[in-house]
C-alpha positions as CSV (number, residue, x, y, z in Angstrom):
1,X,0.0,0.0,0.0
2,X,1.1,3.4,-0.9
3,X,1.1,5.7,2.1
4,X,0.6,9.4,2.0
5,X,3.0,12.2,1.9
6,X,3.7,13.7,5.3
7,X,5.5,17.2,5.6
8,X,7.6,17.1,8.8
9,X,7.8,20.1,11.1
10,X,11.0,22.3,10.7
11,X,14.0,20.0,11.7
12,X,17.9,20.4,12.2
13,X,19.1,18.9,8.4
14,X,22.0,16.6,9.3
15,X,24.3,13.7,7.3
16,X,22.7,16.0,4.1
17,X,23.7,13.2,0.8
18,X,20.9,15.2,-1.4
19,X,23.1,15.8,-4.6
20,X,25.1,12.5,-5.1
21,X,24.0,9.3,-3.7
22,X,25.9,7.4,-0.8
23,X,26.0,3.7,-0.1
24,X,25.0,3.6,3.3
25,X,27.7,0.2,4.0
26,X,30.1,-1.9,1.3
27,X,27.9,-3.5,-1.1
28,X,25.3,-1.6,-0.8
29,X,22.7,0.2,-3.5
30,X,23.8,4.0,-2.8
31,X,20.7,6.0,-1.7
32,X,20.3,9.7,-1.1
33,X,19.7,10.5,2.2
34,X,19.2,12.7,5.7
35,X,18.6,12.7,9.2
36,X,16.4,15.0,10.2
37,X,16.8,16.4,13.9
38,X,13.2,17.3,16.0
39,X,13.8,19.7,18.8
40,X,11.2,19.6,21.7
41,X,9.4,22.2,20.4
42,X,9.3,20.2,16.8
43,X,7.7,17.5,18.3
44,X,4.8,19.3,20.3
45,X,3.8,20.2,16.9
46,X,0.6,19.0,14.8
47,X,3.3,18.1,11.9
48,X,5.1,15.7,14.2
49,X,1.9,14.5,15.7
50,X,0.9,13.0,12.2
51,X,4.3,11.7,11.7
52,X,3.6,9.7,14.4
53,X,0.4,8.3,13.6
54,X,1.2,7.1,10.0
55,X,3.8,5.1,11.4
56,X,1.3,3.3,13.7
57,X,-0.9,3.1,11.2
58,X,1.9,1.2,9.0
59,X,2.2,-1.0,11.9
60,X,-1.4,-1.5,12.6
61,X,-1.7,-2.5,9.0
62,X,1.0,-5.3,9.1
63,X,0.4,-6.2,13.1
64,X,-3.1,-5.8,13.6
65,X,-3.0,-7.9,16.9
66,X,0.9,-9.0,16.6
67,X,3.8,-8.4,19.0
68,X,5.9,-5.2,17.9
69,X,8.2,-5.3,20.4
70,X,11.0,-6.3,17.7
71,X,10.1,-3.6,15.2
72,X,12.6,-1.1,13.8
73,X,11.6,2.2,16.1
74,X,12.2,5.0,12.9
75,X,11.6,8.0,16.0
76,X,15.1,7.3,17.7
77,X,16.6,9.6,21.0
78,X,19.4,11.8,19.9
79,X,21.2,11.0,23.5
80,X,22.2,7.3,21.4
81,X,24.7,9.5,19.5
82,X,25.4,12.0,22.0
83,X,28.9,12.9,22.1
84,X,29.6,11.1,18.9
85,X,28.3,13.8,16.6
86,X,26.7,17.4,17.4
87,X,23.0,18.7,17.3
88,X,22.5,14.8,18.6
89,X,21.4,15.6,22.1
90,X,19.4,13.4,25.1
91,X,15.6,14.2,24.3
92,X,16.1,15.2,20.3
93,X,14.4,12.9,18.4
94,X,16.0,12.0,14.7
95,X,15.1,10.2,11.6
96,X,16.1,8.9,8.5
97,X,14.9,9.6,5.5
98,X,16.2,8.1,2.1
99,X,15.8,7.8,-1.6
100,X,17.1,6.2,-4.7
101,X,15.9,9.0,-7.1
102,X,17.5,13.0,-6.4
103,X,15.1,14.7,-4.4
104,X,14.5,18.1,-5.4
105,X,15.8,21.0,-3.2
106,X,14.2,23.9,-2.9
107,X,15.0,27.1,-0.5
108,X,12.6,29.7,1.5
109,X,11.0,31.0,-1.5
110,X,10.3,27.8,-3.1
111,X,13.5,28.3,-5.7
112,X,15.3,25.0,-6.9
113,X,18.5,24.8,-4.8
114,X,21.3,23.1,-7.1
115,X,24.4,23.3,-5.4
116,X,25.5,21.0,-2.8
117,X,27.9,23.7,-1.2
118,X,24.4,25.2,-0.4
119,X,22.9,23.0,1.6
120,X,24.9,21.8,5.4
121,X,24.3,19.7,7.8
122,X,22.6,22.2,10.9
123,X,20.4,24.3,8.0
124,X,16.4,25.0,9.2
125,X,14.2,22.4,6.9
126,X,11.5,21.2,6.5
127,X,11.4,17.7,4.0
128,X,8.3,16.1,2.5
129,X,8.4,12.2,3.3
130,X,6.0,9.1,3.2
131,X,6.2,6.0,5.8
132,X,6.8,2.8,4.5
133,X,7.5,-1.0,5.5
134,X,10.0,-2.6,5.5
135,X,11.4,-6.4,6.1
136,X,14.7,-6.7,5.4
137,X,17.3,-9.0,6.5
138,X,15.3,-9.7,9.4
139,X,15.1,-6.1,10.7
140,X,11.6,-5.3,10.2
141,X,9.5,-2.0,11.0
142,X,8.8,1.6,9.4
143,X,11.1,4.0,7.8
144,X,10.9,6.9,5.6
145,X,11.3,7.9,1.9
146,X,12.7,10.9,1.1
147,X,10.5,12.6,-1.7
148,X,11.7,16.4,-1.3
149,X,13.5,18.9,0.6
150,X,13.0,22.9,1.5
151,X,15.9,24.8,3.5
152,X,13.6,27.6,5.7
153,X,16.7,28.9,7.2
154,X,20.2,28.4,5.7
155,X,22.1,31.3,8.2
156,X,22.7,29.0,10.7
157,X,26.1,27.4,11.9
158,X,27.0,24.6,10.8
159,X,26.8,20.7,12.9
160,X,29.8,19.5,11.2
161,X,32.8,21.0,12.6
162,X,33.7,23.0,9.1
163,X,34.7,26.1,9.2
164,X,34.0,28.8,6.5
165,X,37.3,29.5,4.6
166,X,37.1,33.5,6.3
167,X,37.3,32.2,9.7
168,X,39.9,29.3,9.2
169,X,42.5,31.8,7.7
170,X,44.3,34.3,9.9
171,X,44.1,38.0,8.0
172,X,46.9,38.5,6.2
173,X,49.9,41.2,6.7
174,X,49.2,44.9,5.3
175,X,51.8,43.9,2.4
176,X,49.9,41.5,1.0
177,X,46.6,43.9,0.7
178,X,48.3,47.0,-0.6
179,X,47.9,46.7,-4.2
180,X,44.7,47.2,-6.1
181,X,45.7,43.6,-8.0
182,X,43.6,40.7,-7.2
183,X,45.9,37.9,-7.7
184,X,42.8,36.1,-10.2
C-alpha cells in the first residue's frame, strides 16, 4: 500500500547526501539521504503528531493484533549518539529519511537549490516524506522515503565542525593587501 506524503515540522538537516548518492555500507545500493533532527518544540507540533500516527498506522496495517516489540523504532533519541556527533542531544528525536531518485531541493522562497555547497548539515528544513514497511534481512518495521526537501533557514552554523574559509584563515599582513591587483 502506498502511504501518503507527510510534511515534517522544521527540523535540524544533518548527514545531508541530497546531490550524489551514498551507499549507506560496502555493497550496498547508494541511496540519497538525511537525518532530520526534531527539537522539543518540533515534536509538540501537529506536523510531528501526524508523523507519528502514519507510522502506527503502517504497523497496525501489518500487526493488527501481533507483537511489535521487535520492530525497527524509525523515531530514535538523539542521546544514542550524544557525544559522537553534534545537534544529537538526550531528548532530540532524529530520523532517516532516504531515496534512490535525487530529491529536489528547494529554499525559502520555493526556488530550486542546485548546489551542494548550499545546503549543510545544521540548515532549518522542513522535508516532504511518506512511511513505508520494510522487512529486510530480518530487521523489520517503518522508515521513511525521502520525496523532497525545502531549506527555511540556511544562516545557521553549521553541525559538522567546518569552518567557513574566512574564519579558518588568519588576515593576512598589510603587504599583502596594498595593491589594487587581485591575484585572479
Amino acid at each position: 500500500m502506498a502511504y501518503p506524503q507527510i510534511i515534517t515540522p522544521y527540523a535540524t538537516l544533518s548527514f545531508p547526501n541530497l546531490f550524489a548518492p551514498r551507499a549507506r555500507a560496502e555493497g550496498t545500493e547508494p541511496v540519497y539521504s538525511v537525518s532530520l533532527l526534531f527539537d522539543d518544540k518540533a515534536q509538540q507540533t501537529p506536523e510531528f503528531k501526524a508523523m507519528q500516527k502514519a507510522v502506527e498506522e503502517v504497523i497496525k496495517e501489518k500487526f493488527p493484533k501481533g507483537n511489535r516489540n521487535q520492530l525497527y523504532n524509525s523515531f530514535r533519541d538523539g542521546g544514542e549518539k550524544s557525544g559522537q556527533y553534534a545537534g544529537y542531544e538526550e531528548g532530540v528525536i532524529f530520523i532517516s529519511a532516504s531515496s534512490n531518485r535525487k530529491p529536489p531541493v528547494i529554499d525559502a522562497r520555493k526556488q530550486p537549490v542546485l548546489l551542494a555547497e548550499q545546503v549543510w548539515p545544521g540548515q532549518l528544513v522542513r522535508a516532504a516524506l511518506n512511511p513505508f514497511w520494510f522487512d529486510k534481512a530480518g530487521n523489520k518495521g517503518v522508515s521513511w522515503g525521502l520525496n523532497s526537501v525545502q531549506i527555511v533557514k540556511a544562516d545557521r552554523p553549521r553541525i559538522d565542525g567546518v569552518v567557513s574559509p574566512e574564519k579558518a584563515f588568519p588576515d593576512l599582513p598589510e603587504e599583502f593587501l596594498d595593491d589594487d591587483e587581485s591575484p585572479f
